[in-house]
Structures are given as C-alpha cells and as structure tokens.
N, C-alpha and C positions, 0 to 999 in steps of 0.2 A: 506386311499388312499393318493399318493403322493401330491402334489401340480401339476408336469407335467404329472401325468396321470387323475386329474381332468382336466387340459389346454384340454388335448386329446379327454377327452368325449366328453368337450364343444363343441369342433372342428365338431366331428362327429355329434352332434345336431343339432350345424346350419348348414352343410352340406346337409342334411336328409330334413331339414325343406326346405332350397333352392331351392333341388329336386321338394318335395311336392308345394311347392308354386304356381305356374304354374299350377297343376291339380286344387287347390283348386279354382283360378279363374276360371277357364275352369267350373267348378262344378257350381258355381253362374251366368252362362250365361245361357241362352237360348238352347236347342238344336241345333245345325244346323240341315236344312232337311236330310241329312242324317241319324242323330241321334236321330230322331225326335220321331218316334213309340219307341224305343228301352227306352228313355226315361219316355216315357209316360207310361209303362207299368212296368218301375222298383218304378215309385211315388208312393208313402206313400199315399197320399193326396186321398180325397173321391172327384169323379168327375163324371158327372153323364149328360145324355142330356135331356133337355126338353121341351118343347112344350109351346109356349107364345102367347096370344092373340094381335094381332094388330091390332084388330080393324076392322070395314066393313068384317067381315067374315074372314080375314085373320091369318092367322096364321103361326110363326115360330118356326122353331126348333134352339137350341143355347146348346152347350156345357159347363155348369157351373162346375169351380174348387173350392174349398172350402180352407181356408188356415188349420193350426191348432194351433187353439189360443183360448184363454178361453174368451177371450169379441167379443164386435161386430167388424166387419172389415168396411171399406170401398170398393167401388164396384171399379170397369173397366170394362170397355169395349171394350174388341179386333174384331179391328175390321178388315176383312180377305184383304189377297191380291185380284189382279185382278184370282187368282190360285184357287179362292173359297175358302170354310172352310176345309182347309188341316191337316193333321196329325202334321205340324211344329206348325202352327198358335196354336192350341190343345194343345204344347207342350211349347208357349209359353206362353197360358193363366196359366197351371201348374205353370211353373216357377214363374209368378207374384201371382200366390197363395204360394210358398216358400218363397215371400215375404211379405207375409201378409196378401195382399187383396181374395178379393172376386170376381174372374175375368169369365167375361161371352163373348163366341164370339159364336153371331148369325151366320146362317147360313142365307146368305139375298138373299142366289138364294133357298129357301127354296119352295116346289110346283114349282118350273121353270122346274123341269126334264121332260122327257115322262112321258104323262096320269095323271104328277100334282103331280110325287115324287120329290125327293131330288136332289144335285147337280147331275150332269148328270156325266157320268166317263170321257168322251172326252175334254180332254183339250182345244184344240179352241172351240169347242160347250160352253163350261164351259166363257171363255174371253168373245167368242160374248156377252153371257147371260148376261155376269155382265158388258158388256157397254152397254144394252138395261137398265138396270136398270134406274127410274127414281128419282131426288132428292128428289122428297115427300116422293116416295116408300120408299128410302133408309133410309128417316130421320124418317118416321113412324114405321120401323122396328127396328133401335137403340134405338128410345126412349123406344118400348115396351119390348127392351133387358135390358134397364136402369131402366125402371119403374119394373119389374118383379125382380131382384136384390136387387133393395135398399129397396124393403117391405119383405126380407126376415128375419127373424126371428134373424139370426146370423149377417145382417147387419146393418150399420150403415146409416144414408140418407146421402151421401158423394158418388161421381158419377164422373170419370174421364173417359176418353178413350185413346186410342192408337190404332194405325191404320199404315200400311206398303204398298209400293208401292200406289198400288190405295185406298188401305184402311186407307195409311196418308193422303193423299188429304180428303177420307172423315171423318178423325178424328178433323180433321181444320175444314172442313164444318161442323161435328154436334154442333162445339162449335158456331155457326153462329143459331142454330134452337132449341136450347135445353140451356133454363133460367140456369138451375139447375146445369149445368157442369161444375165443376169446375177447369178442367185442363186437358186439351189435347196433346196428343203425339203424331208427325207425324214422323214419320219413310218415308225419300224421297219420300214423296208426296208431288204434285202440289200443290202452294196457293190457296186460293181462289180470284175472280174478285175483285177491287175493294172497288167495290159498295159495297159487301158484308160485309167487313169489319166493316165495325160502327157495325155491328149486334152480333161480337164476345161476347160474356158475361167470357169466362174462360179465364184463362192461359193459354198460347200455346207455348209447346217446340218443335223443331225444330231440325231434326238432319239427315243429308246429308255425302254423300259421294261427294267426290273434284273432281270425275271423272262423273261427271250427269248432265253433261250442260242442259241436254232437263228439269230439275224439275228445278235443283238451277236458272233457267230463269226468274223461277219468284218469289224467295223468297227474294229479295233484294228491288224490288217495294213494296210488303208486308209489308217487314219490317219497310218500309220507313212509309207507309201509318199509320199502328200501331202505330209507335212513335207518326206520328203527331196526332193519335187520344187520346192517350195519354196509350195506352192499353201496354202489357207485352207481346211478342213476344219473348224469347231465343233462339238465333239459333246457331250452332256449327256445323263446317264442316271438315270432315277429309281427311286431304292430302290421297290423292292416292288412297281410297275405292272408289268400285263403288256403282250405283244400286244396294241396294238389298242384304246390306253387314253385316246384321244381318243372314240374311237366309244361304248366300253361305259365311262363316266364312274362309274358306280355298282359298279364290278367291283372288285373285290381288298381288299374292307374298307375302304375311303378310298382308299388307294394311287391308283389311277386318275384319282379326281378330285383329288388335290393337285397330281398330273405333270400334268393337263393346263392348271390354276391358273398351275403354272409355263410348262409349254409355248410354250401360247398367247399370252401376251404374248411371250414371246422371240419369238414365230415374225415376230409383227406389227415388234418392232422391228429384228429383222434385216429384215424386207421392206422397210420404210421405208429403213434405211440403204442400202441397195445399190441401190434401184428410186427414191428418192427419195418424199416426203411425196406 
C-alpha cells in the first residue's frame, strides 16, 4: 500500500475514533433518569435486593450491585435523594460497580409506606417522609447498610459513601457518626452545623453546581471550619450547573453535562484513593 493511502486510512481512524470518543464517555457516566431503567436492565453486573437488620426490630431493604472482579472490592454506600430509592439512584449504584466497588443504596423510607410497606408511589407523600426522617433513624440504617456490605464475602472492610441532593447532605453527615468511613461524597448537599464538624473522621469531596446558592451557602463556612480543624474537605464547583446536575445531564444548555464529564471521574478517583483499587 502507498505511502498516501496509509496517510488516508490513518486519517479515517482518527476520524472514527473522534466520532466514537464522546459516546465512550457518555458510556462511563451515570445514567441520567431518563436513561436510567433502560440501563439498569442492559448491565452485565449481578444486582440483587435485600433485607438488613437495623437493629430494635427494624429492618431495611437496600439494592446491592456486585462489580466483576476476581478479589475483594471495597463497599459504598449510595445514599438516595430527597426522590426516595429511585430507578437512577439503582442505576448509579451499577455504574459504581462498573467501577469496581461493591455499591449498596438502602432504601431508608423502608416500612414508611401504607400498613408498613416500601416507599410509597406519591412523590410529595414520598419528600414529606424523607423530611420526617430522623438523624439517628437515618445514621442507624447507613451503618446497617455499611456494616451488611463490608462482612460480605466478596468484600473488603473499606466503607465509603456518596449521597445526592438531600442524600449529600447526609453523606457529609454519616461521615460525622460512623468511625470506619472512610471517604465521603456529596453531590449538592447541605454542610453540616458547625458544631458538627470536629466529629468528621473521613474524607469528604465536595461537588456543586455554580448555579445553587441555597446549598453552596454553606459550603464555604465548612470549609473554612475543616481547614482550621485541620481535616480534608475538596470541594469543586461548576460554572453554570445547577442542582441536581448528575441526574438532569441534559439541563442548563451543556452546563450539566460538562460538571458531570468533570464530576464523575473525580468522584471514581477520589473513591479509589481512600477505599483502595
């Protein structure tokens, strides 16, 4: 073959690949809720739900993904929006098992439905519930989501979480009540008080949309406070995303989907460093 019809193929290869490029990240994210069941239903991956004791009688139900890998993984813990445990949330414990880990998201309105079933279908019924939620309630049903994981067979003792809208706020918060965590993910949730702060024991990353003045309010007192306590806070915020810019990828004119382009690999390589490969 010539010399200029090798130039040519070459041409056509990275052309092709350029093309491709763009789907293959698209492929490494998260579902958006749109795409969320459709997802969930094309994975490979073994994912399964199951029933965990909490304690004084209680008991929750929590969606475990499995990765696939021939040693032990380390866990997560997804923890849901103010939306309940949703078919995205589901779809992005998956993804974090395409990364490796061993990802568990409780269902923590679990017994809150009619006559003491599952989440309820009605969306405000569903929000009231999960702000009736109590701190204890909420921290005693993570840890049994956490403690039910890391004695699993295929896992390793290595315990992170991540949590979105109301569920970053309590991903910051279980890192305030739970020794053994050791790296937290908030997806535009609220800090926590103060006070609370000395009580941090993990890492805690940090990742906002530029358009969220009501959460970004108080992640700058936060951060202030961590430094002087001498703790690890990362936080990154992205022009133009709003609320909620993992889930609605398609929102803000691009905005959404470039933070979450950025997001999501941070999130994966903070996970790795603190929980290990």
């Amino acid at each position: 073959m010539c010399r200029r019809a090798l130039l040519a193929r070459a041409a056509t290869v990275i052309a092709v690949l350029a093309l491709l490029a763009p789907r293959a990240r698209a492929q490494a994210l998260p579902a958006d809720a749109v795409g969320a069941l459709a997802r969930l239903h094309a994975s490979p991956r073994h994912g399964e739900w199951v029933k965990l004791d909490a304690g004084g009688g209680d008991s929750v139900s929590a969606w475990v993904v499995y990765p696939e890998r021939r040693d032990p993984a380390s866990v997560v813990v997804v923890i849901h929006e103010i939306f309940g445990l949703t078919d995205w949330i589901r779809a992005v414990a998956d993804q974090l098992a395409a990364e490796g880990f061993i990802a568990i998201a409780p269902d923590l309105l679990s017994g809150k439905g009619p006559n003491g079933s599952g989440t309820p279908a009605d969306e405000q019924e569903v929000r009231r519930l999960v702000r009736e939620l109590s701190p204890d309630e909420i921290a005693r049903r993570l840890r049994a989501a956490a403690l039910y994981a890391t004695a699993l067979p295929a896992a390793r003792n290595a315990v992170g979480s991540i949590g979105f809208c109301w569920g970053g706020s309590q991903s910051f918060a279980f890192a305030t009540t739970l020794p053994s965590l050791r790296g937290a993910v908030v997806y535009y949730g609220a800090s926590p008080a103060a006070d609370a702060l000395p009580r941090v024991g993990a890492v805690v990353l940090g990742l906002y949309g530029g358009d969220d003045a009501r959460v970004n309010a108080t992640v700058e007192p936060a951060r202030r406070e961590m430094a002087r306590l001498g703790k690890r806070y990362e936080v990154e915020t992205y022009d133009g995303a709003g609320h909620g810019f993992l889930r609605d990828q398609a929102g803000r004119d691009g905005a959404n989907r470039r933070a979450a382009e950025r997001a999501w690999p941070r999130t994966v390589a903070f996970l790795r460093e603190v929980l290990g490969r």
